[in-house]
PyMOL Python script that loads the backbone (N, CA, C, O; Angstrom):
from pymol import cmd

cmd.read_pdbstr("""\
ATOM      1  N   UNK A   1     -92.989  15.486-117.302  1.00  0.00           N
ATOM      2  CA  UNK A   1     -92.993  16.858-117.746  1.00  0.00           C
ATOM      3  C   UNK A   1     -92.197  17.011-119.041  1.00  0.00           C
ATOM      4  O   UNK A   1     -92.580  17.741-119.955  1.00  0.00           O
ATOM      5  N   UNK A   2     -90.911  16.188-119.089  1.00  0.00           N
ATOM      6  CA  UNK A   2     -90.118  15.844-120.109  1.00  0.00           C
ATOM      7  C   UNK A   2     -91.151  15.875-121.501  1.00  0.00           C
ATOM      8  O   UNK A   2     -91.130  16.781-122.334  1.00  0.00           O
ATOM      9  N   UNK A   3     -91.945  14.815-121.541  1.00  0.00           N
ATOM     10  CA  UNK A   3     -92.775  14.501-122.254  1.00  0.00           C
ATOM     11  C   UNK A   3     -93.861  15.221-122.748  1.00  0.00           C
ATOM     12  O   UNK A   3     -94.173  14.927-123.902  1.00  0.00           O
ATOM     13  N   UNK A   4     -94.693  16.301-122.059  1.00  0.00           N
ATOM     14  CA  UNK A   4     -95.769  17.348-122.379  1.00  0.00           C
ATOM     15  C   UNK A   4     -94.843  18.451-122.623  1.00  0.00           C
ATOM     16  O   UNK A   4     -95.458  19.374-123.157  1.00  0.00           O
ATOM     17  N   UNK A   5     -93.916  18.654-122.488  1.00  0.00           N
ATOM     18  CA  UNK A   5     -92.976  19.802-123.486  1.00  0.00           C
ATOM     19  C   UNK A   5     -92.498  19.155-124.858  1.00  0.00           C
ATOM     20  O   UNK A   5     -92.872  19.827-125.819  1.00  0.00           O
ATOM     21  N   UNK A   6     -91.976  18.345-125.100  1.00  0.00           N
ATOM     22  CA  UNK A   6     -92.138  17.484-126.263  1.00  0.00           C
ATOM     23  C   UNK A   6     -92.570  17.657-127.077  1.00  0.00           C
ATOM     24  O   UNK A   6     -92.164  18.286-128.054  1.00  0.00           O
ATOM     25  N   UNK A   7     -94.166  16.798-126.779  1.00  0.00           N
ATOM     26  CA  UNK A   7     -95.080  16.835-127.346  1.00  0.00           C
ATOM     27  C   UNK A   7     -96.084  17.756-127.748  1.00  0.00           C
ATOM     28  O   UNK A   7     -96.935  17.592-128.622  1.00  0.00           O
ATOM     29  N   UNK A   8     -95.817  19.140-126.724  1.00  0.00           N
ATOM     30  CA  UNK A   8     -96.655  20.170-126.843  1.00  0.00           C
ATOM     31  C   UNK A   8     -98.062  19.486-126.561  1.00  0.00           C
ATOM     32  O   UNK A   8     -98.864  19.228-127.459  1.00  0.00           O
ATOM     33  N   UNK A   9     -98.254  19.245-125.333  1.00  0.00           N
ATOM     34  CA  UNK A   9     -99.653  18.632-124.856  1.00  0.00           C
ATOM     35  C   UNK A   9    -100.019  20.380-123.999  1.00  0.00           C
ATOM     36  O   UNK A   9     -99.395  21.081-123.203  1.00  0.00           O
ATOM     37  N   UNK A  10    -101.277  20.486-124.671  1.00  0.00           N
ATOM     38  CA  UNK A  10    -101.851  21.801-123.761  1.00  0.00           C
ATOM     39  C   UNK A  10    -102.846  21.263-122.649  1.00  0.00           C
ATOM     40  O   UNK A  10    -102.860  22.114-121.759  1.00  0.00           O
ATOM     41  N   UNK A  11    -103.796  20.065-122.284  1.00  0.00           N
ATOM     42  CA  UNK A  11    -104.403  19.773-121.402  1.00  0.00           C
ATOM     43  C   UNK A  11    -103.513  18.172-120.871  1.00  0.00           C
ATOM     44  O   UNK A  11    -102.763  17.540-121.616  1.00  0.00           O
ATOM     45  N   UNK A  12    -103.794  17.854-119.666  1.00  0.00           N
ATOM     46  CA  UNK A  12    -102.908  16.093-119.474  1.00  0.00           C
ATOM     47  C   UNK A  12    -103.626  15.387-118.280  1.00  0.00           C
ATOM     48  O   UNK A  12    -103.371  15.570-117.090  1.00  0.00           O
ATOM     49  N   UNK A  13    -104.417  14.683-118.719  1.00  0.00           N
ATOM     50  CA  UNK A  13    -104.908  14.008-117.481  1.00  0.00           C
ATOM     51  C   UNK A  13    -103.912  12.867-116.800  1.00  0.00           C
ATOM     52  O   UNK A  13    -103.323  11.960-117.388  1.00  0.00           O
ATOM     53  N   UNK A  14    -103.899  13.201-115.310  1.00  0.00           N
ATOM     54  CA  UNK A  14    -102.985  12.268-114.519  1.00  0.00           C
ATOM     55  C   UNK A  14    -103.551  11.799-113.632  1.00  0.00           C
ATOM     56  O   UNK A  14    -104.433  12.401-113.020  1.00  0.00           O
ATOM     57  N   UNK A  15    -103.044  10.233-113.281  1.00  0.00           N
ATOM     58  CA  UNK A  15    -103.957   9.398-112.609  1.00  0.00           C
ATOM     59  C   UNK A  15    -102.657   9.575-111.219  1.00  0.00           C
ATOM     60  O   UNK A  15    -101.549  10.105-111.305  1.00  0.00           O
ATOM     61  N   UNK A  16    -103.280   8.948-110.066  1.00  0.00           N
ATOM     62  CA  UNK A  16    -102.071   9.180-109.003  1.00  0.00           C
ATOM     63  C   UNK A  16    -101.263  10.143-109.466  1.00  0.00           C
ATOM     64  O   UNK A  16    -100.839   9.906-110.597  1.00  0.00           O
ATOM     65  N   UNK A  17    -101.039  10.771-109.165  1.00  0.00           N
ATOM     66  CA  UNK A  17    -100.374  11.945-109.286  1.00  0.00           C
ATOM     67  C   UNK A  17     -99.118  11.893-108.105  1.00  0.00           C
ATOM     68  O   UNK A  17     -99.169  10.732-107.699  1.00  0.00           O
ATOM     69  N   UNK A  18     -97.983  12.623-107.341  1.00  0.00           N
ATOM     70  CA  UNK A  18     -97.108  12.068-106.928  1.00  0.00           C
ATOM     71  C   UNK A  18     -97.336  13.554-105.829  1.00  0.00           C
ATOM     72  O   UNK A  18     -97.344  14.705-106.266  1.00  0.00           O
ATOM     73  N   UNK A  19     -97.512  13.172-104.328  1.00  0.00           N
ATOM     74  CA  UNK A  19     -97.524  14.470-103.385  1.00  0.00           C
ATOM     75  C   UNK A  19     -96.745  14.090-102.491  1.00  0.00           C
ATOM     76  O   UNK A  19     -96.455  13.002-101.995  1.00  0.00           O
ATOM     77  N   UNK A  20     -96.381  15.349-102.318  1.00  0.00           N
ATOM     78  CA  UNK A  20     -95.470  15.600-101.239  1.00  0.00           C
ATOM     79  C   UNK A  20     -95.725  16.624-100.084  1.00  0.00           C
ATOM     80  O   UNK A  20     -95.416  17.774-100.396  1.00  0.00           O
ATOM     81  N   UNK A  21     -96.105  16.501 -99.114  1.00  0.00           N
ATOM     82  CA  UNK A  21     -96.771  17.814 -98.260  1.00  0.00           C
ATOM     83  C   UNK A  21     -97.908  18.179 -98.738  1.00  0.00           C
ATOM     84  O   UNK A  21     -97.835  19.368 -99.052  1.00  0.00           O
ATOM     85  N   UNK A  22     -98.829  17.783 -98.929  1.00  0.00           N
ATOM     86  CA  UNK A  22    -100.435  17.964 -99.862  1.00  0.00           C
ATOM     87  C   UNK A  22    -100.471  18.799-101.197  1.00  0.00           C
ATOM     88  O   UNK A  22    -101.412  19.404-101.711  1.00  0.00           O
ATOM     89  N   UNK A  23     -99.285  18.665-101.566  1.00  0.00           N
ATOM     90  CA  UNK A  23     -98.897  19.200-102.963  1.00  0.00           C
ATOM     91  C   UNK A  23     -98.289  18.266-104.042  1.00  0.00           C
ATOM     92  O   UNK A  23     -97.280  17.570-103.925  1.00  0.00           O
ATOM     93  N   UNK A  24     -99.358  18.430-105.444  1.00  0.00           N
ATOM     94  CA  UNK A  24     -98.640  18.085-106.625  1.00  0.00           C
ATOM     95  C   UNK A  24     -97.073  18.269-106.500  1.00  0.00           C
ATOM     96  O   UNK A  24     -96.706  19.346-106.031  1.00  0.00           O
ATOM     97  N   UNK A  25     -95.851  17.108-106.958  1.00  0.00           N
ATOM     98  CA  UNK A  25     -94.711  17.760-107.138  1.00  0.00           C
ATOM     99  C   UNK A  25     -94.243  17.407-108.525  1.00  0.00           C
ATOM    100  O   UNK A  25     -94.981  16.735-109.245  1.00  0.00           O
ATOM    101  N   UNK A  26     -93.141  17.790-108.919  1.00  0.00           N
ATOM    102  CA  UNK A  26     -92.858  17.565-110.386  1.00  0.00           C
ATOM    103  C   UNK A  26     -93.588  18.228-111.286  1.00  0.00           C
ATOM    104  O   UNK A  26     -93.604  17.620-112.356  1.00  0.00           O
ATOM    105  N   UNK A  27     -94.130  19.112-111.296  1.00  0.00           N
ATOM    106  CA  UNK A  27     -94.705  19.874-112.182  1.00  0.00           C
ATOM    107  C   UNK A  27     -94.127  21.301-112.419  1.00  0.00           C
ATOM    108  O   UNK A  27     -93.891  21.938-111.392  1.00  0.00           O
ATOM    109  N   UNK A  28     -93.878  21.869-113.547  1.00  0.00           N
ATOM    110  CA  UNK A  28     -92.566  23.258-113.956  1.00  0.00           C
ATOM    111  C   UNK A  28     -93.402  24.342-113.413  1.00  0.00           C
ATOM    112  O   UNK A  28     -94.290  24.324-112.560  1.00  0.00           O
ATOM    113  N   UNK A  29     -92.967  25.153-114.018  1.00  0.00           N
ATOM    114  CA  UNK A  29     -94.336  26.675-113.693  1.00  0.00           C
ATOM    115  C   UNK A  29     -94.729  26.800-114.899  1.00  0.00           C
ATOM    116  O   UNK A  29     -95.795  27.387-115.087  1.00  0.00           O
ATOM    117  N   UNK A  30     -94.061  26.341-115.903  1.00  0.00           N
ATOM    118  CA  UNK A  30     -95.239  26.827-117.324  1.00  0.00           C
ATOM    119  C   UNK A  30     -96.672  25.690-117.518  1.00  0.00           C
ATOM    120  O   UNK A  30     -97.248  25.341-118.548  1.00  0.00           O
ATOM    121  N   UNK A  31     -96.950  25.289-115.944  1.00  0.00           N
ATOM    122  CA  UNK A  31     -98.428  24.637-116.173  1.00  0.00           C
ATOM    123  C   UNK A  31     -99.329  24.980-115.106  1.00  0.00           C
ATOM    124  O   UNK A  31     -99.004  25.425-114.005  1.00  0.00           O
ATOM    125  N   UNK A  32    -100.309  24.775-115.459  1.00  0.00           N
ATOM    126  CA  UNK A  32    -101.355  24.903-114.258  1.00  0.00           C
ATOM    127  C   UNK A  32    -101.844  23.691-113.543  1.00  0.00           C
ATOM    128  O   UNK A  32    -102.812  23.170-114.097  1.00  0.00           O
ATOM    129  N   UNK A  33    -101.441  23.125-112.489  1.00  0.00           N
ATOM    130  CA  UNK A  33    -102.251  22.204-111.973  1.00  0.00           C
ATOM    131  C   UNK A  33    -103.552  22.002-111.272  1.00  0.00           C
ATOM    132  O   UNK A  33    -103.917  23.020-110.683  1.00  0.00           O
ATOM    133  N   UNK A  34    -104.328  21.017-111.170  1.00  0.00           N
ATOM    134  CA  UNK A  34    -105.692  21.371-110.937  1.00  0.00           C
ATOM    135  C   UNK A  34    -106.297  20.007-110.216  1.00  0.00           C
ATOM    136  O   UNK A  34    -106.053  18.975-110.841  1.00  0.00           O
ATOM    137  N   UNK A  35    -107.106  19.845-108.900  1.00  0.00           N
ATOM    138  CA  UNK A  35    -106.913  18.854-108.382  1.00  0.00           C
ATOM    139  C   UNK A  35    -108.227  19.460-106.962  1.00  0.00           C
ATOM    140  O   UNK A  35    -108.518  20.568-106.510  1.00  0.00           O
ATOM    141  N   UNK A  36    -108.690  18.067-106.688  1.00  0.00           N
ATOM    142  CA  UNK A  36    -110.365  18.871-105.983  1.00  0.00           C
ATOM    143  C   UNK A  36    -109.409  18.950-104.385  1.00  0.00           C
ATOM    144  O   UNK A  36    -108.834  18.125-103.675  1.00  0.00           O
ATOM    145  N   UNK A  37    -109.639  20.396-104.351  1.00  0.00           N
ATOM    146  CA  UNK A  37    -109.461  20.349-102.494  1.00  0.00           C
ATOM    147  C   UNK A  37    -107.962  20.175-102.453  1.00  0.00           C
ATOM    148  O   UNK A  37    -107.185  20.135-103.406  1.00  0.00           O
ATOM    149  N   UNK A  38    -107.630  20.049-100.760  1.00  0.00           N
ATOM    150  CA  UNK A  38    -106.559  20.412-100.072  1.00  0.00           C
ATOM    151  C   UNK A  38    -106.076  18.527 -99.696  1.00  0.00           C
ATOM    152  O   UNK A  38    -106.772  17.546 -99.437  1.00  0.00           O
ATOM    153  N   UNK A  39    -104.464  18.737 -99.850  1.00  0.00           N
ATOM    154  CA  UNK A  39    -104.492  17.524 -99.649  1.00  0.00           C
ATOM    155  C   UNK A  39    -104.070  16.486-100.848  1.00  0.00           C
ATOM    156  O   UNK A  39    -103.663  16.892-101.937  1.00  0.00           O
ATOM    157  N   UNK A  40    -104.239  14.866-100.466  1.00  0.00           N
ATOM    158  CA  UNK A  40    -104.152  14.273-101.609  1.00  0.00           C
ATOM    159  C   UNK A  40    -104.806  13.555-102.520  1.00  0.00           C
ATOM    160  O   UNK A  40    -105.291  12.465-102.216  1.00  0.00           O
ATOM    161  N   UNK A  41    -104.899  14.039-103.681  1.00  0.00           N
ATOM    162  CA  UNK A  41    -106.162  13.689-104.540  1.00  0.00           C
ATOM    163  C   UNK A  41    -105.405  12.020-105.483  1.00  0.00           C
ATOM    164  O   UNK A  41    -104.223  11.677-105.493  1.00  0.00           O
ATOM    165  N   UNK A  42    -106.101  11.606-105.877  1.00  0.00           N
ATOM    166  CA  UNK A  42    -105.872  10.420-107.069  1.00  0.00           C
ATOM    167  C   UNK A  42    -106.021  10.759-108.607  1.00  0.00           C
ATOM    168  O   UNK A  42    -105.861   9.992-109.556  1.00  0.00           O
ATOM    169  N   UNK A  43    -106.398  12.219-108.620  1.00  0.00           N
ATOM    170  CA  UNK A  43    -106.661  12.755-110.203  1.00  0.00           C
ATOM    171  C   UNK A  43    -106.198  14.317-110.302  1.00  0.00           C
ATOM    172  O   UNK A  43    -106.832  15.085-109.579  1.00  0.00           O
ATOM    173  N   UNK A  44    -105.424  14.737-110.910  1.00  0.00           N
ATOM    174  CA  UNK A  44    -105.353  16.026-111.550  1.00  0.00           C
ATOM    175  C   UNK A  44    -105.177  15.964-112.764  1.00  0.00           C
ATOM    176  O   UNK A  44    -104.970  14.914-113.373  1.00  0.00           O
ATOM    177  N   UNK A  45    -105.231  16.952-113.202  1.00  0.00           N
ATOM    178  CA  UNK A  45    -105.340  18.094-114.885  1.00  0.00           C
ATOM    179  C   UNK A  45    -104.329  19.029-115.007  1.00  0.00           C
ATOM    180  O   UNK A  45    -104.285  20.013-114.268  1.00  0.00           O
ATOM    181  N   UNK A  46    -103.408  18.784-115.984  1.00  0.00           N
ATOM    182  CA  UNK A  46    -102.606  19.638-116.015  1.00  0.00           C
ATOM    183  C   UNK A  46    -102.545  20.307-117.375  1.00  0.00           C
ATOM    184  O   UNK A  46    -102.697  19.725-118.449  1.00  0.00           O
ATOM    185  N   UNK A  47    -102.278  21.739-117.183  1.00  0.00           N
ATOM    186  CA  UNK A  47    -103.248  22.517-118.348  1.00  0.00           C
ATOM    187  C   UNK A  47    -102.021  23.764-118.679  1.00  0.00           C
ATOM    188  O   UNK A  47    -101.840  24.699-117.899  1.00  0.00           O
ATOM    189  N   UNK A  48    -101.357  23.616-119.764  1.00  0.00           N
ATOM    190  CA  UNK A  48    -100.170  24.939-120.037  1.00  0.00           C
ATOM    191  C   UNK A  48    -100.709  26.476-119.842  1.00  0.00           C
ATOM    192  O   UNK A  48    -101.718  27.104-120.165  1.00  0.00           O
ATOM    193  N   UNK A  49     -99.836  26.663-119.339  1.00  0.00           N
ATOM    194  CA  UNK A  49    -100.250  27.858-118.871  1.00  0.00           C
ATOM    195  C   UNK A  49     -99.947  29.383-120.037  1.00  0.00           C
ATOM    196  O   UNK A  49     -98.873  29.885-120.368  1.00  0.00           O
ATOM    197  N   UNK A  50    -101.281  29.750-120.395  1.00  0.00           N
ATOM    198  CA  UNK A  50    -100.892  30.457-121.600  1.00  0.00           C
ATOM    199  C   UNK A  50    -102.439  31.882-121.802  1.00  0.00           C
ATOM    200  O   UNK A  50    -103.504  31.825-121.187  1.00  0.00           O
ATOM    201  N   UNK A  51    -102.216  32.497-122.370  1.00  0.00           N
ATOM    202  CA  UNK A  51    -102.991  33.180-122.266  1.00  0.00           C
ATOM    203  C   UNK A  51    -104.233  33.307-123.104  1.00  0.00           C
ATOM    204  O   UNK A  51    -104.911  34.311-123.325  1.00  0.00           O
ATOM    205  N   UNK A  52    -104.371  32.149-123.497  1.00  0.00           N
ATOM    206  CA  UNK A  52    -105.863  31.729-124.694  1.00  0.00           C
ATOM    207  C   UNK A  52    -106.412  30.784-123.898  1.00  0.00           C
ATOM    208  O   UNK A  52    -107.224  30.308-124.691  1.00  0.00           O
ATOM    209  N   UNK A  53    -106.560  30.123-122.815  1.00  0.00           N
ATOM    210  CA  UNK A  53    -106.776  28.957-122.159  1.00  0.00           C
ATOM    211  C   UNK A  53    -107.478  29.209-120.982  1.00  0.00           C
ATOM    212  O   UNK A  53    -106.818  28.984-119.968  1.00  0.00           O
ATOM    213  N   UNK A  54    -109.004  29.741-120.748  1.00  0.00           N
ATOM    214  CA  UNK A  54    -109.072  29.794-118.991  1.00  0.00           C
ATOM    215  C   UNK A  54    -109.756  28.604-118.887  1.00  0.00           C
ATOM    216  O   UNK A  54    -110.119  27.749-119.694  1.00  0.00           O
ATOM    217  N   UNK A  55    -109.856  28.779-117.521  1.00  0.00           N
ATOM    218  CA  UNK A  55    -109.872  26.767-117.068  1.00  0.00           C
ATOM    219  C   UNK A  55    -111.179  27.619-115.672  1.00  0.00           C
ATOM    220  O   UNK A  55    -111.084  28.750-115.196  1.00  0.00           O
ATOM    221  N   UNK A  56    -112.047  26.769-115.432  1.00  0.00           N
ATOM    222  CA  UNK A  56    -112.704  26.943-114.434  1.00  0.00           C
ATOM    223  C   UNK A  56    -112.744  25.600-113.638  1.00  0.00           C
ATOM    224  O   UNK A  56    -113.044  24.580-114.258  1.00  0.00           O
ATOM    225  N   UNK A  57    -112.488  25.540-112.440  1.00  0.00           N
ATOM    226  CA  UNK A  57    -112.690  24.246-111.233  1.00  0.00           C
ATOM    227  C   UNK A  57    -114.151  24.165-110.904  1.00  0.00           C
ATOM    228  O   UNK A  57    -114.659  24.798-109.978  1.00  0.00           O
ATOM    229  N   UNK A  58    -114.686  23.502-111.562  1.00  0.00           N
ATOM    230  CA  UNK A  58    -115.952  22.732-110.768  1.00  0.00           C
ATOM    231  C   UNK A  58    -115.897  21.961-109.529  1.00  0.00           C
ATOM    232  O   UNK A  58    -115.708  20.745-109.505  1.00  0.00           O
ATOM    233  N   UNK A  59    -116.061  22.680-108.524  1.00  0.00           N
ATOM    234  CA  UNK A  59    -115.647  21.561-107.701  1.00  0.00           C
ATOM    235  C   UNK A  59    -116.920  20.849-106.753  1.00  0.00           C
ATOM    236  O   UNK A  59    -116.590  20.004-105.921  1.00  0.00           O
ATOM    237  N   UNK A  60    -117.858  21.087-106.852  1.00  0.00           N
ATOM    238  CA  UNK A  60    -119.215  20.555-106.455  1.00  0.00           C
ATOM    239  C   UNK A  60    -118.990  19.450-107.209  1.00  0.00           C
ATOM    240  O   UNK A  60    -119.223  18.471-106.499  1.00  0.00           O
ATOM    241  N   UNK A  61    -118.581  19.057-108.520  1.00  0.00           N
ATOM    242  CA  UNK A  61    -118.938  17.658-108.991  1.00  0.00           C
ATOM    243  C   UNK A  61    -117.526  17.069-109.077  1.00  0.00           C
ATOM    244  O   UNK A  61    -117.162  16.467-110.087  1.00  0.00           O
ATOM    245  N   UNK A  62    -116.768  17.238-108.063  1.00  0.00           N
ATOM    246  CA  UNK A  62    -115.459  16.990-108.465  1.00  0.00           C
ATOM    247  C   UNK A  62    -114.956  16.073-107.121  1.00  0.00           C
ATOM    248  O   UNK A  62    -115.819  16.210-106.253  1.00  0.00           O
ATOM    249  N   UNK A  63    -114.099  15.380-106.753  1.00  0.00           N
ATOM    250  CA  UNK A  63    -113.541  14.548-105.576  1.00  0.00           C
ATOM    251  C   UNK A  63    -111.835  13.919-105.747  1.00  0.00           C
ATOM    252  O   UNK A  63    -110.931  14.133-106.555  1.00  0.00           O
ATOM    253  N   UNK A  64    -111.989  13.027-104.486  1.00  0.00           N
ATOM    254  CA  UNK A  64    -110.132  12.596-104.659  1.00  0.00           C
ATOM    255  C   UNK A  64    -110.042  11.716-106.177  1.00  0.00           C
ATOM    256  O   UNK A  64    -109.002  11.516-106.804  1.00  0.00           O
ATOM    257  N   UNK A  65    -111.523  11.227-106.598  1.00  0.00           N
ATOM    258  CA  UNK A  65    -111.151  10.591-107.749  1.00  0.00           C
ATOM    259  C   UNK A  65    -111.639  11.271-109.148  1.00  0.00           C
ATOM    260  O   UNK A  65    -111.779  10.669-110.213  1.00  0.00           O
ATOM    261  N   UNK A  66    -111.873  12.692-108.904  1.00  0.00           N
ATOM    262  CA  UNK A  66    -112.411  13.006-110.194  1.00  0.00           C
ATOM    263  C   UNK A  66    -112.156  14.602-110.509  1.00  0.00           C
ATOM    264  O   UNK A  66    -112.803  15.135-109.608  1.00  0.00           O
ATOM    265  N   UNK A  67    -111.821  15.205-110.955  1.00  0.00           N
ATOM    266  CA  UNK A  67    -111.627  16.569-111.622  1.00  0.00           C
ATOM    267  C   UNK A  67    -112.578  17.244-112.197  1.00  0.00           C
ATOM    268  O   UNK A  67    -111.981  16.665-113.104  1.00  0.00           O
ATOM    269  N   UNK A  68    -113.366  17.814-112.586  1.00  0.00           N
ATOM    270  CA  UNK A  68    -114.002  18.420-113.516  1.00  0.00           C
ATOM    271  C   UNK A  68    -113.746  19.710-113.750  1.00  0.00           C
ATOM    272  O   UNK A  68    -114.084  20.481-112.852  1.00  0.00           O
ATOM    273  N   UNK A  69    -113.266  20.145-114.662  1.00  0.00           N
ATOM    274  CA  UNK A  69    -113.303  21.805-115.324  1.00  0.00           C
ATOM    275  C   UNK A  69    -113.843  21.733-116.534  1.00  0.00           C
ATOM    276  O   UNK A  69    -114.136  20.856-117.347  1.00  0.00           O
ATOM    277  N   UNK A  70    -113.914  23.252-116.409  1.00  0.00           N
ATOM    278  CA  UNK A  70    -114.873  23.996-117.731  1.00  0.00           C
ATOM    279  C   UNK A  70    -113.835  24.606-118.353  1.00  0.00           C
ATOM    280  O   UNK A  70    -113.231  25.483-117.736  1.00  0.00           O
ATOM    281  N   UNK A  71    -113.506  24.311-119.468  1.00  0.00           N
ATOM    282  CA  UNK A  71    -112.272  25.152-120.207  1.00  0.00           C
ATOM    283  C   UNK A  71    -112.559  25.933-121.102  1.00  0.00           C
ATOM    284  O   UNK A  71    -113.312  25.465-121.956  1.00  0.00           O
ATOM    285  N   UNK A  72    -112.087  27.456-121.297  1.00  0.00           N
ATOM    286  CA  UNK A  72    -112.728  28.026-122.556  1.00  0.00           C
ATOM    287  C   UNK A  72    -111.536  28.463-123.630  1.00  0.00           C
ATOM    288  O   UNK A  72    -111.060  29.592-123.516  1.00  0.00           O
ATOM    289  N   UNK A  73    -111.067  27.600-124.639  1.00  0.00           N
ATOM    290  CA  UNK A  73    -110.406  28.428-125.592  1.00  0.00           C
ATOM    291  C   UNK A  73    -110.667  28.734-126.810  1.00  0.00           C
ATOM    292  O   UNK A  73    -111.239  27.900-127.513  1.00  0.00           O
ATOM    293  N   UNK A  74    -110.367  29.788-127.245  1.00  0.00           N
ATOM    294  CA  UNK A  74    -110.693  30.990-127.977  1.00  0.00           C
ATOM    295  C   UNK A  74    -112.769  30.472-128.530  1.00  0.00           C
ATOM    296  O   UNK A  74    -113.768  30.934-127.980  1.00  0.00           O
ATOM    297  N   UNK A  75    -112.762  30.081-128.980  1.00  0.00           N
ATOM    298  CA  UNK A  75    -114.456  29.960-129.666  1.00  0.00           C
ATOM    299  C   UNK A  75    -114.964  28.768-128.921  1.00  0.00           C
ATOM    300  O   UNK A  75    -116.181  28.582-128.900  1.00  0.00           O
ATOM    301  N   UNK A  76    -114.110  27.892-128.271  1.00  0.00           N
ATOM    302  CA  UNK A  76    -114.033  26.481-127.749  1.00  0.00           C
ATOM    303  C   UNK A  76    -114.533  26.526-126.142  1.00  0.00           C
ATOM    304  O   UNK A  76    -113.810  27.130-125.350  1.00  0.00           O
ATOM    305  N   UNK A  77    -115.883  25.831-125.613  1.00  0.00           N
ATOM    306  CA  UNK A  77    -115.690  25.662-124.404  1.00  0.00           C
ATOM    307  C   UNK A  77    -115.758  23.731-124.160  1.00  0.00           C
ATOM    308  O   UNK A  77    -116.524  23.071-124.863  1.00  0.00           O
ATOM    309  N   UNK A  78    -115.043  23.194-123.316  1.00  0.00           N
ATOM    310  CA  UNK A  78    -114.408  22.307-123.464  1.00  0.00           C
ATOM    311  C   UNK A  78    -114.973  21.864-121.648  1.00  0.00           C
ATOM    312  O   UNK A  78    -114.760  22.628-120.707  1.00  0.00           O
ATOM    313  N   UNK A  79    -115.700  20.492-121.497  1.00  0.00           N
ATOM    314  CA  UNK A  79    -115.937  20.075-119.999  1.00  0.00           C
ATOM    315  C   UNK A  79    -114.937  19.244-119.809  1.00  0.00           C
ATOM    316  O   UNK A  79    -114.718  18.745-120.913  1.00  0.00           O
ATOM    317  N   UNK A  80    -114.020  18.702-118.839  1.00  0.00           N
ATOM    318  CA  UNK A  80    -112.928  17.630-118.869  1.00  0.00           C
ATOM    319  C   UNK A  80    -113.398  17.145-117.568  1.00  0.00           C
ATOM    320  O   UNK A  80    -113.964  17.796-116.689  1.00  0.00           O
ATOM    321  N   UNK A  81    -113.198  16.368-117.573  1.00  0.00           N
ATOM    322  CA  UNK A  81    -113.360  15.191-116.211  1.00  0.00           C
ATOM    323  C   UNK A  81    -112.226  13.902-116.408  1.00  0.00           C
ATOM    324  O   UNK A  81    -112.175  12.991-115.581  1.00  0.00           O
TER     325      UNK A  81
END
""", "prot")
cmd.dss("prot")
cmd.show_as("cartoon", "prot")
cmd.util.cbc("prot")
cmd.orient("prot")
């Protein structure tokens, strides 16, 4: 987290990700985390949380190993997997 404040990273793909009780941990509140379903996944997206940035969860094409959102900022729509 150290590091995407830093750097000012607005999207961050993470592989294993670290859970605790079927929850992402280590992550601040100025982000959004994003991750298919309940439980523990092997992939999330972590996306600053800001008010030019909506993020949509695809989750029909999405699983413990894969993410997909639709991101829209400002003129920009953006697929991430």
């Amino acid at each position: 987290m150290q590091m995407l404040s830093t750097e000012k990273t607005e999207i961050t793909f993470i592989q294993e990700p670290y859970f605790y009780q079927n929850k992402p941990k280590g992550m601040t509140n100025g982000y959004r985390t994003y991750t298919h379903g309940e439980g523990k996944s092997r992939a999330a997206i972590i996306i600053i949380s800001n008010d030019t940035i909506d993020v949509l969860l695809i989750s029909q094409f999405s699983d413990n190993d894969t993410v997909l959102l639709e991101i829209h900022k400002r003129t920009q729509n953006i697929l991430c997997s």
